[in-house]
FIFIMI-183732 format. One record per residue: x, y, z of N, C-alpha, C, O, CB in turn; residue number from 0; residue in three letters. Coordinates in Angstrom, 3 decimals, padded with zeros to 6 digits, m for minus. Each point is the difference from the previous one (the first is absolute). Glycine has a CB too. Layout:
N
n_px->X | n_py->Y | n_pz->Z | ca_px->X | ca_py->Y | ca_pz->Z | c_px->X | c_py->Y | c_pz->Z | o_px->X | o_py->Y | o_pz->Z | cb_px->X | cb_py->Y | cb_pz->Z | num->NUM | residu->ALA
...
***
This chain:
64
n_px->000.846 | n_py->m001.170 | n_pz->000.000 | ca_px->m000.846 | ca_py->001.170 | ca_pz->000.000 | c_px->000.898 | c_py->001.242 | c_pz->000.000 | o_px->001.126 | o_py->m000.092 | o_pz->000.487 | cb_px->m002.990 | cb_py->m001.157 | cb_pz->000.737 | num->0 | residu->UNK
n_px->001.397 | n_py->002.495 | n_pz->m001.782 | ca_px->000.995 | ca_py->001.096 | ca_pz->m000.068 | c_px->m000.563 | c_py->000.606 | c_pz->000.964 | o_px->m001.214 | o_py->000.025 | o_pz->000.202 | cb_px->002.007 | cb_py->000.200 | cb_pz->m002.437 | num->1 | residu->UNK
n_px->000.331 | n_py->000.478 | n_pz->003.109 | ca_px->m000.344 | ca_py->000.880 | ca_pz->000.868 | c_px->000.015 | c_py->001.788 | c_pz->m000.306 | o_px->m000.276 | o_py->001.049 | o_pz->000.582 | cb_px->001.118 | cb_py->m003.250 | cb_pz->000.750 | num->2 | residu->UNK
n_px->m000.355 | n_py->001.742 | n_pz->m002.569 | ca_px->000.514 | ca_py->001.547 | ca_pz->m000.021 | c_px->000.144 | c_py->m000.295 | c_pz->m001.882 | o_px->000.770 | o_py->m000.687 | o_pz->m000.670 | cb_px->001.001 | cb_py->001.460 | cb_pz->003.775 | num->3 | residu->UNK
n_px->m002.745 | n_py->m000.015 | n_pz->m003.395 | ca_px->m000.221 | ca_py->000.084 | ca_pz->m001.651 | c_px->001.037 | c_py->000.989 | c_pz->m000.708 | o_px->000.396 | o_py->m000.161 | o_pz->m001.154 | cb_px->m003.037 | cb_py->m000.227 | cb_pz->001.484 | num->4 | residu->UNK
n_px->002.971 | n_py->001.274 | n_pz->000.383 | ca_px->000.743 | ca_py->000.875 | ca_pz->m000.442 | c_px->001.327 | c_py->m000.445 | c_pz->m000.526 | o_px->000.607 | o_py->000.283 | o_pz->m001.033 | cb_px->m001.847 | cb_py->001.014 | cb_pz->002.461 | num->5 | residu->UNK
n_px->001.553 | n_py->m002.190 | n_pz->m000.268 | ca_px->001.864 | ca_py->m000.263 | ca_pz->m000.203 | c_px->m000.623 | c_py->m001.479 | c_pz->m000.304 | o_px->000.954 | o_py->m000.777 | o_pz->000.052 | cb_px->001.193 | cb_py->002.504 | cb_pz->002.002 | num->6 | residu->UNK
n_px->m003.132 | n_py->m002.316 | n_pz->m002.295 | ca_px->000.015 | ca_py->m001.546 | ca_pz->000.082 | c_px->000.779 | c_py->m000.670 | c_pz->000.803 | o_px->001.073 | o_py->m000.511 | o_pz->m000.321 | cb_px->m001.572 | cb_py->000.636 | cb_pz->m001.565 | num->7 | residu->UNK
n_px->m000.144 | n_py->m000.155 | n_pz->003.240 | ca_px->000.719 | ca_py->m000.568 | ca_pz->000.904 | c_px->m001.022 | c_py->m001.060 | c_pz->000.465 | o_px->m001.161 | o_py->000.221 | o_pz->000.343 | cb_px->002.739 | cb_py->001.823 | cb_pz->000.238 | num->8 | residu->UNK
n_px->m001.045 | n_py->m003.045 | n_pz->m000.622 | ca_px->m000.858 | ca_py->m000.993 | ca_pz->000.499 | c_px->000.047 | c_py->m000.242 | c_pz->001.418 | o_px->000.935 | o_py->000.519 | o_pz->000.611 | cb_px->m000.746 | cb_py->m001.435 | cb_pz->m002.660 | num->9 | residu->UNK
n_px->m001.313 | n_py->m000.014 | n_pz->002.903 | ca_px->000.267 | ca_py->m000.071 | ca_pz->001.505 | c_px->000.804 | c_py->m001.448 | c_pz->m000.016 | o_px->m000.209 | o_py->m000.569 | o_pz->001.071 | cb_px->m002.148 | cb_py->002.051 | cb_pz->000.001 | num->10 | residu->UNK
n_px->003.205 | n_py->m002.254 | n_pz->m001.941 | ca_px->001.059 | ca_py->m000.568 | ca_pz->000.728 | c_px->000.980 | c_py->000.885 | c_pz->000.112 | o_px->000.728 | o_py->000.122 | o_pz->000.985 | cb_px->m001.223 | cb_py->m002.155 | cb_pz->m001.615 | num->11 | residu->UNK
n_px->000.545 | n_py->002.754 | n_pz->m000.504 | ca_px->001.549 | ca_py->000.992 | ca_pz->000.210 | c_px->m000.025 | c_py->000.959 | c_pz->001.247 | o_px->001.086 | o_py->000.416 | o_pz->000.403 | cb_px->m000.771 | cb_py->m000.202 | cb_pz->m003.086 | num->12 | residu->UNK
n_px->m001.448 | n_py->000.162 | n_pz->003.312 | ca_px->m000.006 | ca_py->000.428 | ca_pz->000.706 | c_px->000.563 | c_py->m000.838 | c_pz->001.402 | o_px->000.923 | o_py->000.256 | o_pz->000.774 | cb_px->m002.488 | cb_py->001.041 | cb_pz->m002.395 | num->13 | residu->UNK
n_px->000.510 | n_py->m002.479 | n_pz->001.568 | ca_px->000.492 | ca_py->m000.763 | ca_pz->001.391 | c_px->001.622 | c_py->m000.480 | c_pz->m000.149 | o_px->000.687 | o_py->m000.131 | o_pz->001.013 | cb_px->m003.362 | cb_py->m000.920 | cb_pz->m000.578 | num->14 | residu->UNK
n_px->003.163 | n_py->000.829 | n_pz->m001.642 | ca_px->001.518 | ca_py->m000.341 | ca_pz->m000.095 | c_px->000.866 | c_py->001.216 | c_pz->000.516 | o_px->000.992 | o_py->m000.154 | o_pz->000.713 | cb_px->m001.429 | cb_py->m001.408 | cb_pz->m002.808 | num->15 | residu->UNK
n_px->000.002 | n_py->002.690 | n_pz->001.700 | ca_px->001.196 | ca_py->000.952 | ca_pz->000.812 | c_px->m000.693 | c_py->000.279 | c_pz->001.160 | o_px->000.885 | o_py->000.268 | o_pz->000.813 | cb_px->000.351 | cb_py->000.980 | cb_pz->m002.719 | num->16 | residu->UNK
n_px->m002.795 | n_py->m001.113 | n_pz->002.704 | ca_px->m000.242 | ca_py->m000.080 | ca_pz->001.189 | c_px->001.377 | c_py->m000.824 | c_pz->000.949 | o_px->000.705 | o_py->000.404 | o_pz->000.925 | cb_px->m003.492 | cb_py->m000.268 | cb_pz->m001.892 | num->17 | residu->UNK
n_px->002.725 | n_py->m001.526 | n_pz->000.169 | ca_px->001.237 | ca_py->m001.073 | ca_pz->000.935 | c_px->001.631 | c_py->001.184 | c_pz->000.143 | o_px->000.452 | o_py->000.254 | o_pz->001.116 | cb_px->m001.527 | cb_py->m003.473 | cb_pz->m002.678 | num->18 | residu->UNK
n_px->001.638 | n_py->003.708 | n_pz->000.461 | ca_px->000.805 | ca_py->m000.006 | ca_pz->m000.453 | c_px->000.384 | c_py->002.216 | c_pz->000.642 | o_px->000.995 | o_py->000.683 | o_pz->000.244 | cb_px->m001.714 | cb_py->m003.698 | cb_pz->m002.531 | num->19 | residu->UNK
n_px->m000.258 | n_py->003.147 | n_pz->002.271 | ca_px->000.327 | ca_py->001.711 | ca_pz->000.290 | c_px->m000.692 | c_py->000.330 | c_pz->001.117 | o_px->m001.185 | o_py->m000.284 | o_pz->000.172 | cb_px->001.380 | cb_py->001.077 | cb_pz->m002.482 | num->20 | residu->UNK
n_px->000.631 | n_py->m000.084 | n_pz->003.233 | ca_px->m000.871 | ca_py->001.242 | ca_pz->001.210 | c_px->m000.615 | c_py->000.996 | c_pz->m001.173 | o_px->000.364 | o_py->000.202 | o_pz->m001.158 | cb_px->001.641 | cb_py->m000.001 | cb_pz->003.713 | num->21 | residu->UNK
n_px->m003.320 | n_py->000.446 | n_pz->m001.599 | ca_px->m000.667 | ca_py->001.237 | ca_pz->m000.160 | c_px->m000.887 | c_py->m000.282 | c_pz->m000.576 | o_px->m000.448 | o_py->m001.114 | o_pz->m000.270 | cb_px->001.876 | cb_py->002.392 | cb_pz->000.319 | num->22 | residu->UNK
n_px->m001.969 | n_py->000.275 | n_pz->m000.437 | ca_px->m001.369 | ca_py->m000.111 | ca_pz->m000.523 | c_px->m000.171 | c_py->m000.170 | c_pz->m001.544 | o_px->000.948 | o_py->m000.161 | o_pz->m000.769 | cb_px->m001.510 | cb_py->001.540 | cb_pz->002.725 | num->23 | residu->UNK
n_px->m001.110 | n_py->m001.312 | n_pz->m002.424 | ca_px->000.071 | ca_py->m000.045 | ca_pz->m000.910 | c_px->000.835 | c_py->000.478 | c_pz->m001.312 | o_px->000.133 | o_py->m000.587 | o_pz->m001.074 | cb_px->m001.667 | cb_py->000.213 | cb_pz->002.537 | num->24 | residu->UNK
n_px->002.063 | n_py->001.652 | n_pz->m001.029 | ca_px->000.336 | ca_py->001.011 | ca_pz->m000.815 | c_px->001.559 | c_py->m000.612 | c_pz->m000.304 | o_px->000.643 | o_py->000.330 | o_pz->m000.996 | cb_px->m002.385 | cb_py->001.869 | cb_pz->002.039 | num->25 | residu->UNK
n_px->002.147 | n_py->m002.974 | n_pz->m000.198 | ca_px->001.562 | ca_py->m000.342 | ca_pz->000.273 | c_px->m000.118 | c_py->m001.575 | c_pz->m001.290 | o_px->000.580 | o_py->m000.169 | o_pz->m001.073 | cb_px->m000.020 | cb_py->001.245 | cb_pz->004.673 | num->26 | residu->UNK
n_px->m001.059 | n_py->m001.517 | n_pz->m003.228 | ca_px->m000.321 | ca_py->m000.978 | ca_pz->m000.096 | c_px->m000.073 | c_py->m000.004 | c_pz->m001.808 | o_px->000.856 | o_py->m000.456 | o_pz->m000.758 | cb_px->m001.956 | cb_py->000.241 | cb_pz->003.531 | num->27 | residu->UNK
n_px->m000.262 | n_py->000.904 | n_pz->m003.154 | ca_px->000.699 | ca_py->000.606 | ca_pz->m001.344 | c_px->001.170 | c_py->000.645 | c_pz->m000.938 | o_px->000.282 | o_py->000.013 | o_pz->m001.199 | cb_px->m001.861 | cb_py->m000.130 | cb_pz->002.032 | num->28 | residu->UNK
n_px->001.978 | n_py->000.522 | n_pz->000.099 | ca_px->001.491 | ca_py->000.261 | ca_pz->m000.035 | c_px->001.275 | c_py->m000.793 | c_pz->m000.347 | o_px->001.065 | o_py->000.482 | o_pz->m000.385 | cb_px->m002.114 | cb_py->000.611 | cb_pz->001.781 | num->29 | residu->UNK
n_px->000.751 | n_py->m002.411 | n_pz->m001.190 | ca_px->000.405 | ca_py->m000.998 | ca_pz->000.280 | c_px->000.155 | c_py->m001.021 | c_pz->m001.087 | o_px->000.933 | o_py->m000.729 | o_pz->m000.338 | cb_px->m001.741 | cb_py->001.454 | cb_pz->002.323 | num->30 | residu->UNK
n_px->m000.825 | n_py->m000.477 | n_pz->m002.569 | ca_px->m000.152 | ca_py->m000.605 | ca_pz->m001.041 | c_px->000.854 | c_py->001.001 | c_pz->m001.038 | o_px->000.927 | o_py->m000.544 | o_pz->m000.601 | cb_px->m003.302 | cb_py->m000.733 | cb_pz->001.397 | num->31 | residu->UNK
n_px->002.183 | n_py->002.402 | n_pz->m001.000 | ca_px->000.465 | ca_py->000.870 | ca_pz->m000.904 | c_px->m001.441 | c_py->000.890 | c_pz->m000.826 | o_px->m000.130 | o_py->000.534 | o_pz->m001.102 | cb_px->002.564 | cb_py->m002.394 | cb_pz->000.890 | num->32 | residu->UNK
n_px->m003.265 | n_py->001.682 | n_pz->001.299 | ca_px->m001.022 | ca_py->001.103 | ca_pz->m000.670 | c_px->m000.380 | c_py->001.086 | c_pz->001.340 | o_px->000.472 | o_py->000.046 | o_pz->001.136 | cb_px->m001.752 | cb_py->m002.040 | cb_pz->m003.177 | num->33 | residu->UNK
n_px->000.121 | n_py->002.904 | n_pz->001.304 | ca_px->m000.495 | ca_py->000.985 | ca_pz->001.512 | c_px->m001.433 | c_py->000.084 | c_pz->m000.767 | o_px->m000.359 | o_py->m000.137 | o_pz->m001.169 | cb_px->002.799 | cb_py->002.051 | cb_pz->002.412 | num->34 | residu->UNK
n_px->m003.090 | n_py->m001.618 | n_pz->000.012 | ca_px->m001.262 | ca_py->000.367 | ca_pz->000.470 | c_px->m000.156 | c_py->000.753 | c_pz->m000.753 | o_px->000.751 | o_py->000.973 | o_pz->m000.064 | cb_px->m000.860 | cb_py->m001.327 | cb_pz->002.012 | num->35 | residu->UNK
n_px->m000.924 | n_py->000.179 | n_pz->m002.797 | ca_px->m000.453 | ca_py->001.098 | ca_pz->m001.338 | c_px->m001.609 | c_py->000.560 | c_pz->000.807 | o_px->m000.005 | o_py->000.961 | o_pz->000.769 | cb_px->001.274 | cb_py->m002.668 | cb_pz->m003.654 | num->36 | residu->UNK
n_px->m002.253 | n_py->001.096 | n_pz->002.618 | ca_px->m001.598 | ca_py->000.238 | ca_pz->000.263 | c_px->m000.433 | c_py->m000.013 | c_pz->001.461 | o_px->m001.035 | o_py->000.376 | o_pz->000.550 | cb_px->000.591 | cb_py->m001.515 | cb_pz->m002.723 | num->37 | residu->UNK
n_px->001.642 | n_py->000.548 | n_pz->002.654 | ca_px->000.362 | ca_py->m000.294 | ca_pz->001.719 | c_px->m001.833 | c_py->m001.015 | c_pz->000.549 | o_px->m000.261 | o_py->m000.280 | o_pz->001.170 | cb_px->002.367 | cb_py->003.630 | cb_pz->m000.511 | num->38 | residu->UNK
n_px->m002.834 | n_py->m003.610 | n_pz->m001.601 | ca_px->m001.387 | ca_py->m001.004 | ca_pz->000.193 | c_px->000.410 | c_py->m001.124 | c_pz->000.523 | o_px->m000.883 | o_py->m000.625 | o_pz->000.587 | cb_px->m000.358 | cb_py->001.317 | cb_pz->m002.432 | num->39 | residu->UNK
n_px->002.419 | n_py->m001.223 | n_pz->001.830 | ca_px->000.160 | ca_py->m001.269 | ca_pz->000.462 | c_px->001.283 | c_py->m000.139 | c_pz->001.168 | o_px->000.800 | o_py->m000.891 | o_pz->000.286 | cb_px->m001.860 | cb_py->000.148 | cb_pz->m002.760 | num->40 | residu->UNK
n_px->000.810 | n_py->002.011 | n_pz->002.928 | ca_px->001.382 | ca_py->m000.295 | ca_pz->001.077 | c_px->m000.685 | c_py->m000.385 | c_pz->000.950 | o_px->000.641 | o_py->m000.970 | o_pz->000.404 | cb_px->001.121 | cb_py->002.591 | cb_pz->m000.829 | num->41 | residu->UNK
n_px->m003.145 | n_py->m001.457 | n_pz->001.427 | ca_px->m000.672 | ca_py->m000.797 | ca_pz->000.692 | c_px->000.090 | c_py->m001.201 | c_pz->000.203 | o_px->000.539 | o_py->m000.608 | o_pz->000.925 | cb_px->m001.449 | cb_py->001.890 | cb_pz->m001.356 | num->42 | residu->UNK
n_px->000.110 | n_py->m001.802 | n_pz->m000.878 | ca_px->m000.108 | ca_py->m001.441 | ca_pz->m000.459 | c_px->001.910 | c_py->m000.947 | c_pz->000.425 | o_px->000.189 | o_py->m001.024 | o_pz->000.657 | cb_px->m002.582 | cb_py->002.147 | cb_pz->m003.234 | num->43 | residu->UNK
n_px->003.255 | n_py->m000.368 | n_pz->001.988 | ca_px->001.451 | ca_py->m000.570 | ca_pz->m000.369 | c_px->000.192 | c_py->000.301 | c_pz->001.750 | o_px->000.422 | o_py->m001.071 | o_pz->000.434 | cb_px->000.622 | cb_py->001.803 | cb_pz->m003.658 | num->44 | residu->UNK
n_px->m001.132 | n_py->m000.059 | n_pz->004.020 | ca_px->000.270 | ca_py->000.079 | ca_pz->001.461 | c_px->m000.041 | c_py->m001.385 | c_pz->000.668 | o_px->000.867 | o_py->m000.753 | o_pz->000.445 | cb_px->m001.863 | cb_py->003.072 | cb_pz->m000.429 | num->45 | residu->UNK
n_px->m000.860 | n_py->m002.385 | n_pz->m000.156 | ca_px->m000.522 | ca_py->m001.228 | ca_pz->000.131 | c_px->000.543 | c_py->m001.299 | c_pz->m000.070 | o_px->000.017 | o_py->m000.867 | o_pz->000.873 | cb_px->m001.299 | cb_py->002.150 | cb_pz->m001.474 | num->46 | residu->UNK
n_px->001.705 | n_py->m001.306 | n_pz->m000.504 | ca_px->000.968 | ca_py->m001.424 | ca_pz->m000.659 | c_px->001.013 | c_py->m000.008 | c_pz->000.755 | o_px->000.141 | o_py->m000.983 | o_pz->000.728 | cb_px->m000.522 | cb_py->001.001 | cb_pz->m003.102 | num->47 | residu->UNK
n_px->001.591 | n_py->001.304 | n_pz->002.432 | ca_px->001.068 | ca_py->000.279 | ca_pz->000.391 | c_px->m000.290 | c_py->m000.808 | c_pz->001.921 | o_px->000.531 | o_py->m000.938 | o_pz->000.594 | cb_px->000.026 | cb_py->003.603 | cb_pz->m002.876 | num->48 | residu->UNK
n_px->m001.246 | n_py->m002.034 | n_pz->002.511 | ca_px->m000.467 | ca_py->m000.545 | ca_pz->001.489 | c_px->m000.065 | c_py->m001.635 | c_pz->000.476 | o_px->000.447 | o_py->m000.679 | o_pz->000.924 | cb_px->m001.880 | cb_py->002.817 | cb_pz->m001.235 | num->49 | residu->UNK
n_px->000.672 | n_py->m002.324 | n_pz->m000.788 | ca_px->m000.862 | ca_py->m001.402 | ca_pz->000.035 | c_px->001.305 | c_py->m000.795 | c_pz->m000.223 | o_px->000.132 | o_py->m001.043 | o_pz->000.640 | cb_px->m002.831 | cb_py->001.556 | cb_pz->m001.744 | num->50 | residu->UNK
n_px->003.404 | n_py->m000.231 | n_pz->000.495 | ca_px->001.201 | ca_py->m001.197 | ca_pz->m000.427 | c_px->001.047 | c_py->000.043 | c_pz->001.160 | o_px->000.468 | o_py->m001.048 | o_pz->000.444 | cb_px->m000.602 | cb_py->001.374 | cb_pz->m003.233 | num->51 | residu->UNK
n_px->000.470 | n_py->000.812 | n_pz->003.239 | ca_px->000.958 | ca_py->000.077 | ca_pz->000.903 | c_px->m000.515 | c_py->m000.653 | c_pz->001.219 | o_px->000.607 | o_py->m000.845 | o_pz->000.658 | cb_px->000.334 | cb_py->002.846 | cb_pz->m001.683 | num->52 | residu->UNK
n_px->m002.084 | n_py->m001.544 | n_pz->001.258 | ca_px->m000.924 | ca_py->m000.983 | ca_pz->001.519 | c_px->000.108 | c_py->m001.655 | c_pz->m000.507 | o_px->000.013 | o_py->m000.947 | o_pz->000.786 | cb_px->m002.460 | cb_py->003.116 | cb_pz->m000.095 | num->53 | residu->UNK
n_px->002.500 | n_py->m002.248 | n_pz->m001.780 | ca_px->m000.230 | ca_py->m001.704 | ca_pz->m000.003 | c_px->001.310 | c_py->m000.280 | c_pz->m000.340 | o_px->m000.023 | o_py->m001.223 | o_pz->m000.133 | cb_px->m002.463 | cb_py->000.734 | cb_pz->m000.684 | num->54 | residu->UNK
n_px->003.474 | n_py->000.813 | n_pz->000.622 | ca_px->001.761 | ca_py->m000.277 | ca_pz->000.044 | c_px->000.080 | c_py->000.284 | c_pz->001.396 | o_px->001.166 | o_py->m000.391 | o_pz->000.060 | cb_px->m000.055 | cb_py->001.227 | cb_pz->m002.491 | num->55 | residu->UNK
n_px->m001.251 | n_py->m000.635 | n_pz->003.114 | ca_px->000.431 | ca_py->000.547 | ca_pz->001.400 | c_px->m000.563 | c_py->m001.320 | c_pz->000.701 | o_px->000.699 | o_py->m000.734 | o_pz->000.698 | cb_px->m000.887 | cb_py->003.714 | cb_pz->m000.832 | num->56 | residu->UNK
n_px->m001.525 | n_py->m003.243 | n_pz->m000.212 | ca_px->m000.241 | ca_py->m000.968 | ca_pz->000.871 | c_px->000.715 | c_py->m001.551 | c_pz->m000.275 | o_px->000.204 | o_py->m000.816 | o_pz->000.899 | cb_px->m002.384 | cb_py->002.331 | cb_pz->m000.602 | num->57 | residu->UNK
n_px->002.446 | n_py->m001.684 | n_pz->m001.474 | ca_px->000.979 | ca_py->m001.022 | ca_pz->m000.420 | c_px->001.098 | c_py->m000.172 | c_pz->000.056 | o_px->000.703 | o_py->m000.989 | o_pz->m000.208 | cb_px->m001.763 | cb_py->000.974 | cb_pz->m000.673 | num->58 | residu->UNK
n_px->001.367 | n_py->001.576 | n_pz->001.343 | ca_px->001.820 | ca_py->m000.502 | ca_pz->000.592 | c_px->m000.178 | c_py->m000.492 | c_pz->001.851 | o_px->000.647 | o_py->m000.680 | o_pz->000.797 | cb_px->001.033 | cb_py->003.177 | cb_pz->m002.739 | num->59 | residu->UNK
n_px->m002.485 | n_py->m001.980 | n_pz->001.954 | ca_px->m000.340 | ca_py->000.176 | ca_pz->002.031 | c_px->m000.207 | c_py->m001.875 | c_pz->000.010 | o_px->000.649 | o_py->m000.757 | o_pz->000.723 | cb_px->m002.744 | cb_py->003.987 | cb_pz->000.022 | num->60 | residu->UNK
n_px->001.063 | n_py->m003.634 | n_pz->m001.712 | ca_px->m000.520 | ca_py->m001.296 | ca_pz->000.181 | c_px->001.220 | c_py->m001.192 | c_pz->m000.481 | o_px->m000.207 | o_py->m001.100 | o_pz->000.511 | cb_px->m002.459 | cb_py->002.217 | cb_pz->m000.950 | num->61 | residu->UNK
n_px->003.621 | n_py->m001.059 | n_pz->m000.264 | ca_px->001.161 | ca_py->m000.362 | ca_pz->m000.430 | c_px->000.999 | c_py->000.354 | c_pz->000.906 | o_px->001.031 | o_py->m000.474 | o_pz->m000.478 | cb_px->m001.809 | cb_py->000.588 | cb_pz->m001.611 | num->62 | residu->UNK
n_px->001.026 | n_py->000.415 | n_pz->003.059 | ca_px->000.873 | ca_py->000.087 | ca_pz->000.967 | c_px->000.104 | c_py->m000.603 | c_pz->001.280 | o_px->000.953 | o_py->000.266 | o_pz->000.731 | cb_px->m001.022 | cb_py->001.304 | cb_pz->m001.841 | num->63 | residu->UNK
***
């Protein structure tokens, strides 16, 4: 699914640098090598950004 039509960013690429980068959305794009154009989907991409890091976290805690 795309999260972000502008830069075509899909929500694995998102959850892959969620694992892989600190900060926020805005960083995060950064990362990839695009920026926040229509800024409509930096909410949504937060969300994800969140959601992946809470469930890497609980899988390292439960693996330890």
């Amino acid at each position: 699914m795309y999260v972000c039509i502008c830069n075509a960013i899909r929500e694995c690429e998102l959850r892959r640098a969620a694992r892989a980068t600190d900060g926020d959305a805005d960083r995060v794009y950064e990362t990839l090598g695009k920026r926040p154009q229509c800024r409509q989907c930096l909410d949504d991409a937060e969300d994800i950004l969140n959601e992946e890091r809470e469930t890497s976290l609980v899988m390292a805690l439960a693996a330890a």
